[in-house]
Structures are given as structure tokens and as C-alpha cells.
C-alpha positions in Angstrom: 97.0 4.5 22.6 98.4 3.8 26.3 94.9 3.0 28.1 96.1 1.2 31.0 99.7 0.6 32.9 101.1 -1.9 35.2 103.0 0.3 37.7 105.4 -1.6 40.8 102.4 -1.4 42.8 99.7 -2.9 40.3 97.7 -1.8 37.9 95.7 1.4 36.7 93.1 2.1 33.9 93.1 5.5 32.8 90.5 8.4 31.2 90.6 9.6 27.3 91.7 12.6 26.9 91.5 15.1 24.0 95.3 13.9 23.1 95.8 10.5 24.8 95.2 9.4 28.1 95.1 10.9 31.9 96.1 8.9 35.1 94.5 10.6 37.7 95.3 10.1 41.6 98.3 7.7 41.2 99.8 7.1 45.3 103.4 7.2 45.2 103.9 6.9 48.5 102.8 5.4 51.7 99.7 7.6 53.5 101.8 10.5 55.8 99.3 9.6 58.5 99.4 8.4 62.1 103.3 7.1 63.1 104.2 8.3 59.3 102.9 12.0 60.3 106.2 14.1 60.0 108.2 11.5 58.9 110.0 11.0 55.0 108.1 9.2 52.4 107.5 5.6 52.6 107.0 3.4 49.4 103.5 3.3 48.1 101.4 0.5 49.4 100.5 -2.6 46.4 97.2 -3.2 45.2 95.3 -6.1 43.9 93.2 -6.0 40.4 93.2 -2.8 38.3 92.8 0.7 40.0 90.6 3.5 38.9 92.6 6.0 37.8 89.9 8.6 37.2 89.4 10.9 39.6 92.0 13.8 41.4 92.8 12.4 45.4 92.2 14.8 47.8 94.9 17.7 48.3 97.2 18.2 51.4 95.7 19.7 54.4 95.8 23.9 54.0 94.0 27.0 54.4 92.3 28.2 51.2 92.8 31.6 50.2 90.7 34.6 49.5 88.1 33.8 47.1 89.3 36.8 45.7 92.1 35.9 44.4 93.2 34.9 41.5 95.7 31.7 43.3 92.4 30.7 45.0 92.8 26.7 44.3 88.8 26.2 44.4 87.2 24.0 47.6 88.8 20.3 47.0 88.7 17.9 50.4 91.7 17.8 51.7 93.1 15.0 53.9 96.9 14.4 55.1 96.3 10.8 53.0 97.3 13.4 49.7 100.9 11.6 47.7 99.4 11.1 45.0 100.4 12.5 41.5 99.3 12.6 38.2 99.8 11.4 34.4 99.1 13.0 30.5 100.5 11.1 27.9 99.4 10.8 24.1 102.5 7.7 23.8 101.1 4.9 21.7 102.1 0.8 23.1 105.6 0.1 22.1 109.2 1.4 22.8 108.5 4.7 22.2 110.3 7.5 24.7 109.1 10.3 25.3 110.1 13.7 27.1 108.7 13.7 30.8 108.1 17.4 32.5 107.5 17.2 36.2 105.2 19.7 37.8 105.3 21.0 40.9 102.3 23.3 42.0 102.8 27.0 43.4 100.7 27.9 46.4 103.8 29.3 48.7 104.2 26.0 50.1 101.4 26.7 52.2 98.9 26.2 49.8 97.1 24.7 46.1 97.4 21.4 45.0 97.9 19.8 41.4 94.3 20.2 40.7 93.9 23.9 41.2 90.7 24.9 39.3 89.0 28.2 38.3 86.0 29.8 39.8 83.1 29.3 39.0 83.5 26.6 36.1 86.0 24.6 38.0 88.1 23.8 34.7 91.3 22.5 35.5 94.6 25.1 35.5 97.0 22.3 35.1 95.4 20.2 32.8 98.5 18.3 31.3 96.7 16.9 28.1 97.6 20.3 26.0 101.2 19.9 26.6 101.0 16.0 26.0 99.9 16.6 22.6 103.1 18.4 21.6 105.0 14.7 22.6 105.7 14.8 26.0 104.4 13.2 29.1 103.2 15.4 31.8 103.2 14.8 35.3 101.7 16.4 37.8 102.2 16.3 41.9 101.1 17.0 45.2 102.9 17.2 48.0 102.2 18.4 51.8 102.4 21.7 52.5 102.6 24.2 55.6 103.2 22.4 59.2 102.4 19.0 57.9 105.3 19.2 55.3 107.7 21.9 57.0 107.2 21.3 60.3 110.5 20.9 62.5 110.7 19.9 65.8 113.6 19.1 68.6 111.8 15.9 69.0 111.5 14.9 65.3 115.0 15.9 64.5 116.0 13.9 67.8 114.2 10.6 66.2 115.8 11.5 62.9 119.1 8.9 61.5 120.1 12.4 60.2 119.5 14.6 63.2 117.3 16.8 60.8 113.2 17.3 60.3 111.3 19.6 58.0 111.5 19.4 54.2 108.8 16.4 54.2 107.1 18.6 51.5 110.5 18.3 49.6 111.0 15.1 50.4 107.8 14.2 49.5 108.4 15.5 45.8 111.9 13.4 45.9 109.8 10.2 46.7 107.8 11.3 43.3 111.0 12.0 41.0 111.8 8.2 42.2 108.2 7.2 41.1 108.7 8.6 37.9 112.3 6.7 37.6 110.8 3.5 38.1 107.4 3.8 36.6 107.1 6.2 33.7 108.4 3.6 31.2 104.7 2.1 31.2 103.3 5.4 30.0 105.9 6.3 27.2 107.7 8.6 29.3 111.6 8.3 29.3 113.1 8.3 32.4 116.1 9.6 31.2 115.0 12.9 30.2 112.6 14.3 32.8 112.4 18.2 33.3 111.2 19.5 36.2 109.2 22.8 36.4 107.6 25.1 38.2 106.2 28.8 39.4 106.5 30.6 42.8 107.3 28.1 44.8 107.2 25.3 42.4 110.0 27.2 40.9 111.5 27.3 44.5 111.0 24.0 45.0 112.9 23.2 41.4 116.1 25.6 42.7 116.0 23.3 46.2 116.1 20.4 44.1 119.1 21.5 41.7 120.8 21.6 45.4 119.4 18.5 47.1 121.7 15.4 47.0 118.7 13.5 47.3 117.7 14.8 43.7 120.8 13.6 42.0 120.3 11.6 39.0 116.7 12.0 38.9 116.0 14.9 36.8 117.7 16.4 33.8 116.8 19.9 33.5 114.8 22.6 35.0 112.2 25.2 34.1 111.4 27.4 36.6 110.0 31.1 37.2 109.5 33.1 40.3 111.2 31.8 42.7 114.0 30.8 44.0 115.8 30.3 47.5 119.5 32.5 46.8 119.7 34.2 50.2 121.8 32.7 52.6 120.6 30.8 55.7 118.5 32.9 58.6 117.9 32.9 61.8 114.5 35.0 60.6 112.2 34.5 57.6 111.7 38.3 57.4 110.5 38.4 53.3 110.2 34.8 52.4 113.5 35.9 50.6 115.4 33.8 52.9 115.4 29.9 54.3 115.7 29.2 58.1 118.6 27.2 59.6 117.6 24.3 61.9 117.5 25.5 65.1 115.1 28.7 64.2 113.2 26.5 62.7 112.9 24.0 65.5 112.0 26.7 68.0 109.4 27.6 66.0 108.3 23.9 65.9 108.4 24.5 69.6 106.1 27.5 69.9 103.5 25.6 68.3 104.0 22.5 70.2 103.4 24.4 73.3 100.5 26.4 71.9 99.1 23.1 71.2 99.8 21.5 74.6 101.8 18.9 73.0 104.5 17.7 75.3 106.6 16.1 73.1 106.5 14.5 69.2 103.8 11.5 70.2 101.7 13.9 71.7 101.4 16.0 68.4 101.1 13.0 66.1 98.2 12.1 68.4 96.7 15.0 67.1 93.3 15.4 64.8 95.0 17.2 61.9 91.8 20.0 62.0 93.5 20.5 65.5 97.3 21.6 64.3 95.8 23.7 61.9 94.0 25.6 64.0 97.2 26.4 66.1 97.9 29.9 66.8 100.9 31.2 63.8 103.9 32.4 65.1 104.8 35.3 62.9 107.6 37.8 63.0 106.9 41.1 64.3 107.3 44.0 61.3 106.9 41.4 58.5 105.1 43.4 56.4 105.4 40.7 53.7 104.0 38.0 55.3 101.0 40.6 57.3 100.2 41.6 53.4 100.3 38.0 52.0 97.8 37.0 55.0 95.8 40.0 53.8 95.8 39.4 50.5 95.6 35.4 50.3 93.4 34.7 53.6 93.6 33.0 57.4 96.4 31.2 57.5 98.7 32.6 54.2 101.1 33.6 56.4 101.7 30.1 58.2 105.6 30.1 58.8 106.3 26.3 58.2 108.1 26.2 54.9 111.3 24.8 53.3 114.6 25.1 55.7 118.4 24.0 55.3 117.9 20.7 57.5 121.5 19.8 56.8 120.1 16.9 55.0 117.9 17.5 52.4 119.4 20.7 52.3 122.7 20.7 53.2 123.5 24.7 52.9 121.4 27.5 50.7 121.3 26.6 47.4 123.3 29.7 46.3 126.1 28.1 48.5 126.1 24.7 47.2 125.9 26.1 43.5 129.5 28.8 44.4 131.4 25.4 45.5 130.3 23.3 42.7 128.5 21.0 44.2 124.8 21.0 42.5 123.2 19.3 40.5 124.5 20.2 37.3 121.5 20.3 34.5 120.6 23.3 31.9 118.3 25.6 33.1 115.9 28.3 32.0 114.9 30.9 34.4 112.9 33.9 34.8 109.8 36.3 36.5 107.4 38.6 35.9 108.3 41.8 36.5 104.8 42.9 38.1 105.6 40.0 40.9 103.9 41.7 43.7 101.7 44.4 42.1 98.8 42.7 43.1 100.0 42.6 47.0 98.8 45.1 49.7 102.1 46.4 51.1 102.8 50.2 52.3 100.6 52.0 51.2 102.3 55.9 52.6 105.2 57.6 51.6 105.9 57.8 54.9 106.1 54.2 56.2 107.6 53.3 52.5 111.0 55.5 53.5 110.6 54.2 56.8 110.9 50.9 56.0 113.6 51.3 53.8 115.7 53.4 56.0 115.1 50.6 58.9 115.6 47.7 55.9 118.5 48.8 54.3 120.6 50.5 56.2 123.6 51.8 54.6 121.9 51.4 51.4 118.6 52.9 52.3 119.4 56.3 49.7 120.5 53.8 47.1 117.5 51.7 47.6 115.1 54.8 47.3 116.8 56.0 43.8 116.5 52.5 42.6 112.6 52.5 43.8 111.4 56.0 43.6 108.2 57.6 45.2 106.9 61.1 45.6 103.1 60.3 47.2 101.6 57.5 48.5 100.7 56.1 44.8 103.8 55.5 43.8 104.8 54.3 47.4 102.6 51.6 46.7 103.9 50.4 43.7 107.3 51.4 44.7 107.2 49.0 47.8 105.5 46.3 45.3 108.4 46.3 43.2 110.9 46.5 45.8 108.9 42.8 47.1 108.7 41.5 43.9 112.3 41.7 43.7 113.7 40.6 46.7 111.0 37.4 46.9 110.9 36.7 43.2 113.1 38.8 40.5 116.2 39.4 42.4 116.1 35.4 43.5 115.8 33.6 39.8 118.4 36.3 38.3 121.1 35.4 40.8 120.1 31.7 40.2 120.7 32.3 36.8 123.9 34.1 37.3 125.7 32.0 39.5 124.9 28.5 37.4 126.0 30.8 34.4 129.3 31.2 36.2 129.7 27.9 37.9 128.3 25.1 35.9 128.5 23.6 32.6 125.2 23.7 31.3 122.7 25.9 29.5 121.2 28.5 30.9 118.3 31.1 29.1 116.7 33.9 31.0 113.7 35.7 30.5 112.0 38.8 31.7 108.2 38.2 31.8 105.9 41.5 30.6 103.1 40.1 29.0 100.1 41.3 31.1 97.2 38.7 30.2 93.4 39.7 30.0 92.5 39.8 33.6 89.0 40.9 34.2 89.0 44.5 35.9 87.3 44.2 38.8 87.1 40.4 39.1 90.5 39.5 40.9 92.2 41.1 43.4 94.9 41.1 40.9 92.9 42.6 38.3 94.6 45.7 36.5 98.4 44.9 38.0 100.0 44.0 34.8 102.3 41.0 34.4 101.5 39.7 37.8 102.7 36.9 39.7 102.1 33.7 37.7 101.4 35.3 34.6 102.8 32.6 32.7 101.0 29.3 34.1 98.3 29.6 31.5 100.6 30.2 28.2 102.7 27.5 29.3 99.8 25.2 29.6 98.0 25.9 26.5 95.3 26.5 28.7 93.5 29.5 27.8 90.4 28.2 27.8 90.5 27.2 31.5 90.0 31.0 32.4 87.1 32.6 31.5 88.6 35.9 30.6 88.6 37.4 27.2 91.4 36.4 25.2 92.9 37.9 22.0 94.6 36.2 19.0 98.1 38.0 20.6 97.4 35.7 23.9 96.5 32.4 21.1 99.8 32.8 19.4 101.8 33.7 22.3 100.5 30.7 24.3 101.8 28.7 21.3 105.2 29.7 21.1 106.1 29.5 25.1 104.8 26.0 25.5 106.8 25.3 22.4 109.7 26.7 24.0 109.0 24.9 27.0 108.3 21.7 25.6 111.9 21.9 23.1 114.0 22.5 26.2 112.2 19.5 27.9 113.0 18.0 24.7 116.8 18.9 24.2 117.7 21.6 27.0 117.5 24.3 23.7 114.5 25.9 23.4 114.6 26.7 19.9 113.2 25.5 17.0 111.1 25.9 14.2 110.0 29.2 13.4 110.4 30.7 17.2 111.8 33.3 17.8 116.0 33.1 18.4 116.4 32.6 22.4 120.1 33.0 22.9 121.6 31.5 25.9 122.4 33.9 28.8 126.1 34.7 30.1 125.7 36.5 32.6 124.8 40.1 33.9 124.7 41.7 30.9 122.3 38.9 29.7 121.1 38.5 26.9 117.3 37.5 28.3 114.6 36.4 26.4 112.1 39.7 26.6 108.0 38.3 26.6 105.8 40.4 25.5 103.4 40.2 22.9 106.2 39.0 20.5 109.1 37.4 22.0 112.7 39.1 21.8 115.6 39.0 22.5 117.4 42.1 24.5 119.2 43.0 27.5 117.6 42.0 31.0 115.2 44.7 32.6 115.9 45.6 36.6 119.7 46.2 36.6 119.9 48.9 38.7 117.8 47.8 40.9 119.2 44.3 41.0 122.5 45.9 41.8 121.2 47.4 45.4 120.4 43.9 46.1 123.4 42.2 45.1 125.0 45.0 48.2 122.7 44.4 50.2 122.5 40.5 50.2 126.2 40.1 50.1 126.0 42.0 53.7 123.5 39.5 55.3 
């Protein structure tokens, strides 16, 4: 069993796990702090002797959510000195190769870490050592979040060799892809077959990533569920369903530059980082999405510093790079939840509900109500829920699927997510909302036991089968095998998706009509 490694920068002893080993804290780059604030990556500094690898660094500098919530990350230090990542394998010393699966954390880019917890225990959510044990090697990263890691600024782009900033956060996860290419040998990892994954915006994150040039050749395939960036470039954030272009971006760099006092880019870095976060948030007036996600997650949720199409990292919107042919061309398997937002204050009157739409949707406003019916303020609720869920989450990874369907050469499987798990009534703001947002993280980890909530034999089995699914696609791009259930591969709109519920099956994808109002009203932005 792998108990130690010699990485570029020196050497790290690691923990025993239940299947292998953990490498906790690993630096894989340079410290984003002082000159280096706002800036991409550097390499990770050397060290002398054998490091500690023990213990999870502190996360990237954020505002913690609600307690309430069931995304609440727990109460971690956090420091800007946070590129570090982490590493599960069971690989014995030798030649052996096995599958590497990259994690990238959810948290809205705003947000979490890779060592989430759960209240009150504090067990791990991404604990990596389940997965491990089925012959992979896990990886887990952080990377910085919110207007430490999406930050752009006139100055910075100025400084730039590409006339760009933002997307450090991005970049940041770039610099770890490249950590895994050159060091994941020492742990039994292949560097040839690494899988990225992800949720929310880890999912987002993987969809930026199939995009990014700077990705190419460093992954070779991608799991990834809720989330996705598919609209086209914006001058306004509106939903979180769309990216900013530069210069929208850099004014709003400006707005908080001035609210800080901060004449220009030296100023800011000269900054106490407890100072930038407490600078006033520019938000959009009538975003009712990012007013309920503030609500619903706590000060600061709604912080508007978040991936952009820089031009660099992100040369045009995913969606376009994908129609000409130019992404990264790896199978896929895609998917949500189809309670997304179920959980998330939004309207809560008929009144404002048709209101909105009317105002939203224009030409498609009667269309829009048929597809998302309500009669009383009840079903306003859930009727603006679903319409949210869609356009942030459901609508995005169904056109992802679609167009790499149409326009690559790879695999792609979809699946609809309706499993509701266990969620204590009453405990979590989520509580009682079905197949809500995330759903999935804890099946896919094999980590039941990391929430205290009271699981049946169903959730056991369940769990089983979609981290073997997972872990086969790592494996192969297929995720079949064994005795699983058949998971076909899709072709298009009419599917076929892999349907999760209790028992896995195959069918034809949920949300069509609904989708369909989208489609219209996307292809008019």
C-alpha cells in the first residue's frame, strides 16, 4: 500500500484510510497572495524533508451560508493561501494504473470547499476513500471562489499578456489538472485517464473546461450534473443562466473598486482580504434569482464575481465553441435533478409569478405559463421553482448534452435525477422538496453515512449502483457493467436518458415541453 509519494515539489506521508491511503492538503500552486492576488497560478513552491500530508488546508476566502441549509460547508478557516487539493488511493507500489476522477466542489462559485462537512458531526461529504476502494484514485480540489477568483478589472486585464482577467478560480483548477498530469503517477493514478466531475457549479465548472483551450489534453472525460454554462454571452447575469462578456464584467470590477476606494489594481491588492469582502455587492435590480439565493444561502450568496468569457480562458460560451467544433472532444455523461430549485424562495403570488413571466418572456410569456402552470399562490411557488431549476440547471446540462450529441464524436448518456433522498422534515431548509439540488453527491460518494438522516436499504443499493456507474465511465467512458442496469447512450432530443429513481431505467427524458419554451426563448437572446 502507497504510504508515502515523492511529488515535483518533495515529498508527502500520507493517513490510512478504510481502503488505502489519503493525502490531505497537497499545494499545487504558488500562495494567490500579495503581488500573486488576482493573478493565474504559479507553480507550487518545493519543500525540504517529508511533508505532513494529514490534515485539510484552509478553504478560499467566502461567505458561509445559512446554517440552515443543507449546502452549508460547516466553519473551516479560510485564508486566500487555499491551492491545495487532495488524494484517495487504495494503489499498491508498482506499475499499477489506475482510473483518476477529478472533483470539483459545488458552492456557486461563491462558496464550499473540498472539505465540506455535515452539521453537527462534521463527517466529511467528499470523503474520496469509498470511491477509491472500487479502483480508482480520487482527487479532490479547491479553488478561489467569488471576487478573489472572478474578479475582473480594467487594470488587471490592462497588466494581462492576454488583455483578459477573471477566471482565476478556473484557472486555478487548470493549474490542478496539470498537477495531476505530472504527479499522479506516484499515487497509482494514470494520467491518461483522468475524469473530471462535478455538481452545480462543479458541473459548470466541468462544461467550461470541455471549452477551455487551456484544458486540452488534460482530462479524458467528464461527469457532470446541474450545471452548465449554454447561454450565450451577457451583458447581464440576470439568472446565473448566462456568463458575462468582459467589459460587463470589468465594470463591475469597477464598482467595487470605487466602493472600496481603490484607485487602481495596487491599491486593491494592498488590501486586507476581510476588507474586499466586506465590499458592498453590486447586484442587478429585479434578480429575483440571485435576491432568493441571498435569502436562502446567507450575506453574501449573491456576490456577482463568477466565471466570464475572458477571451482567454474562455474564448466564447461554451455552447458556441461546442456548434463550431472546437471543444474538447471527450465522452460525457450529463444530467439534473428535476427538483433543482424546489428548495429556493422565489415568487411566492400568482400575481408576481405571471408578472414576471409576462416581463421575462415576452413573446413567449402564454407558452411559458402552459409549460409552468399555476392557479394560486401554491403552485406559483413551485411553478416559479421549476421554471428556475430549468433555466439555471435542467434546461443548461440537456442542451449540453444535445449539442455534444450532435457535434462531437464521443459518448454521451443522460439522465434525469428523481430520487428524493431521506431529508429530515424540518431539519433543512430543503427538507420535504423532493429530488433537490445535489441530490446525487451522497450516492455518488458512497457516503451515506456522512449524513445523519435515516436511510433505507432502497438508498444502500441505489448508492451502489451510481457510483458503480460512475466509477465504469471513469474507467472506460461506458458506464455499464456487471449486473447494472442497461444505460444506453443518448442521441439526441428524443433521448433515451437514464431515469433514477429507486431502480434505475431507462426511458424517454422528462421536461420536453417545457425544455422546448426554452430552446425559443434562448435562441432569441
Amino acid at each position: 500500500m502507497i504510504d508515502s509519494v515523492t511529488t515535483r515539489q518533495g515529498r508527502l506521508s500520507g493517513i490510512a484510510t478504510r481502503s488505502g491511503t489519503a493525502f490531505l492538503g497537497i499545494p499545487y500552486a504558488a500562495p494567490p497572495v500579495g503581488d500573486l492576488r488576482w493573478r493565474p497560478p504559479h507553480d507550487p513552491l518545493p519543500w525540504q524533508g517529508t511533508r505532513a500530508a494529514g490534515r485539510h488546508s484552509p478553504v478560499a476566502m467566502q461567505y458561509t451560508p445559512s446554517p440552515a441549509s443543507l449546502y452549508h460547508p460547516g466553519s473551516p478557516p479560510q485564508s486566500e493561501d487555499c491551492l491545495t487539493l487532495n488524494v484517495w488511493t487504495g494503489a499498491g507500489r508498482g506499475s499499477e494504473r489506475r482510473p483518476v476522477m477529478v472533483w470539483f466542489h459545488l458552492g456557486a462559485f461563491m462558496f464550499g470547499s473540498s472539505a465540506c462537512t455535515t452539521a453537527p458531526d462534521g463527517k466529511l461529504l467528499f470523503d474520496g476513500a469509498a470511491l477509491a476502494a472500487q479502483g480508482v484514485v480520487v482527487v479532490t480540489v479547491n479553488y478561489r471562489l467569488g471576487r478573489f477568483g472572478f474578479l475582473a478589472h480594467p487594470g488587471l486585464s490592462a497588466e494581462s499578456d492576454h488583455r483578459a482577467s477573471g477566471n482565476y478560480g478556473f484557472m486555478d483548477q487548470v493549474a490542478a489538472l496539470r498537477w495531476v498530469r505530472d504527479n499522479i503517477a506516484g499515487f497509482g493514478g494514470d494520467p491518461d485517464n483522468v475524469t473530471i466531475f462535478g455538481v452545480s457549479a462543479g458541473s459548470a465548472s466541468c462544461s467550461m473546461h470541455m471549452a477551455s483551450p487551456l484544458s486540452k489534453g488534460l482530462f479524458h472525460r467528464a461527469i457532470a450534473g446541474s450545471g452548465a454554462f449554454m447561454g450565450p454571452p451577457s451583458r447581464s447575469s440576470g439568472l446565473f443562466d448566462k456568463l458575462l462578456d468582459l467589459p460587463s464584467a470589468e465594470a463591475r470590477g469597477l464598482q467595487m473598486s470605487e466602493a472600496l476606494d481603490a484607485g487602481d489594481v495596487a491599491a486593491l491588492r494592498a488590501l486586507p482580504a476581510d476588507v474586499i469582502m466586506a465590499a458592498p455587492i453590486p447586484m442587478e435590480a429585479g434578480s429575483w434569482y440571485m435576491e432568493a439565493l441571498g435569502g436562502h444561502l446567507g450575506e453574501g450568496a449573491a456576490d456577482t464575481n463568477y466565471p466570464i468569457v475572458d477571451g482567454y480562458a474562455l474564448p466564447d460560451s461554451p455552447a458556441a465553441i461546442i456548434r463550431a467544433d472546437r471543444h474538447n472532444d471527450v465522452p460525457l455523461l450529463t444530467g439534473s435533478t428535476v427538483d433543482d430549485c424546489s428548495g429556493l424562495p422565489a415568487i411566492r403570488s400568482l400575481a408576481d409569478y405571471r408578472a414576471y413571466v409576462r416581463q421575462d418572456m415576452g413573446a413567449l410569456a402564454d407558452a411559458a405559463l402552459r409549460a409552468y402552470p399555476a392557479d394560486d399562490d401554491r403552485e406559483a411557488a413551485r411553478a416559479s421553482g421549476d421554471l428556475l431549476a430549468d433555466r439555471v440547471f435542467g434546461w443548461q446540462n440537456w442542451t449540453w448534452a444535445r449539442l455534444t450529441a450532435r457535434h462531437g464524436r464521443q459518448p454521451v448518456y443522460y439522465y434525469d435525477w428523481l430520487h428524493a433522498p431521506p431529508i429530515p422534515e424540518g431539519r433543512y431548509i430543503e427538507s420535504g422538496f423532493g429530488a433537490v439540488h445535489a441530490a446525487e453527491i451522497p450516492y455518488i460518494f458512497r457516503n451515506l453515512d456522512a449524513y445523519d438522516w435515516p436511510w433505507t436499504a432502497a438508498d444502500a443499493r441505489l448508492s451502489d449502483r451510481i457510483s458503480a456507474y460512475w466509477v465504469n465511465f471513469a474507467r472506460s467512458g461506458d458506464p455499464n457493467g456487471g449486473d447494472l442496469p442497461l444505460w444506453s447512450r443518448f442521441e439526441g432530443s428524443d433521448g433515451p436518458a437514464m431515469r433514477i429513481g429507486a431502480e434505475p431505467a431507462m426511458g424517454r427524458p422528462g421536461r420536453g415541453e417545457r425544455f422546448a419554451v426554452l430552446d425559443a426563448y434562448y435562441a432569441g437572446r
